[in-house]
C-alpha positions in Angstrom: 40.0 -21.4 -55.0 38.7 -22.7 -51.3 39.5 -19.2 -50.0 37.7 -17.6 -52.6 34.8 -19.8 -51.9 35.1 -19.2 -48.6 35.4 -14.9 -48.8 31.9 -15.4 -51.3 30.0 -17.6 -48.2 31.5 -15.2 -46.1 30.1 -12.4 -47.7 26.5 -13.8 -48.8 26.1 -14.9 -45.1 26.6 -10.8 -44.2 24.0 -9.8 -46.8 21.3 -12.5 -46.0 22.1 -11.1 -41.7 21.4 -7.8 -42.7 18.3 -8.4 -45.2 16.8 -10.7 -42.4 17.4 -7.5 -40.2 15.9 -5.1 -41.9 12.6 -7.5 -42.6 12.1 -8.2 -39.0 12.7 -4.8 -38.3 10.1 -3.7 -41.0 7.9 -6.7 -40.0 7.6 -5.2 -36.3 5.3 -2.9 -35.2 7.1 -0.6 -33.3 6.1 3.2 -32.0 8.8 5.4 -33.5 9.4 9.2 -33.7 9.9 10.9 -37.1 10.9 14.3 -37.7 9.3 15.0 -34.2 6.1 13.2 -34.9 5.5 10.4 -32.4 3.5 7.6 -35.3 1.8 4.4 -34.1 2.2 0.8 -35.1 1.0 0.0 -38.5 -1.4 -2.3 -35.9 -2.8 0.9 -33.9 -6.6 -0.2 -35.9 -6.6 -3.3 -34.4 -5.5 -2.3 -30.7 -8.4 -2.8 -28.2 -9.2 0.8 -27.3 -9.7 0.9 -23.6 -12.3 4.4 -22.3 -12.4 5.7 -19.2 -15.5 7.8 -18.4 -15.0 11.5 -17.1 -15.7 11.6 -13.3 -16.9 14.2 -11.9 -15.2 18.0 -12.2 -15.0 18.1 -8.4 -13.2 15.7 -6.3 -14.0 16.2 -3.0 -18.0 16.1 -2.8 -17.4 14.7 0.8 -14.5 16.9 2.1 -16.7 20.0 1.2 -20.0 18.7 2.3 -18.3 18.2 5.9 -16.8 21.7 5.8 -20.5 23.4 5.0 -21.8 21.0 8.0 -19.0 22.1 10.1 -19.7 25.8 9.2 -23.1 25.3 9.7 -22.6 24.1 13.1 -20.2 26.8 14.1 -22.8 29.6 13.2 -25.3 27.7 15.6 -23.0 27.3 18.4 -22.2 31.1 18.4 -26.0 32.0 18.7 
């Protein structure tokens, strides 16, 4: 009888482990891919959205505005 007892603990303890598992791993809000879909968290609508404004298209105002100067001087120099 104790080993009986002891196989039905044994066993109840395995199926509480893995019920516990799968509600943690339920209760988590993870990022996962589905059938090649990339999903959010369930808490995606409560995430703190974070915007960066567009800069400008071109990057190097000052790098060009140098060349033109430089350009501009070379044509002077060769009159």
């Amino acid at each position: 009888m104790n080993r009986k007892a002891n196989t039905r603990r044994y066993s109840a303890s395995i199926v509480l482990a893995i019920a516990t598992g799968f509600c943690l791993l339920g209760a988590t809000g993870c990022q996962v891919s589905l059938n090649g879909q990339t999903l959010p968290s369930p808490y995606y609508l409560q995430d703190d959205v974070q915007y960066f404004p567009s800069g400008p298209e071109f990057k190097l105002p000052r790098e060009a505005a140098a060349l033109r100067a430089a350009t501009a001087e070379e044509k002077l120099n060769r009159k």
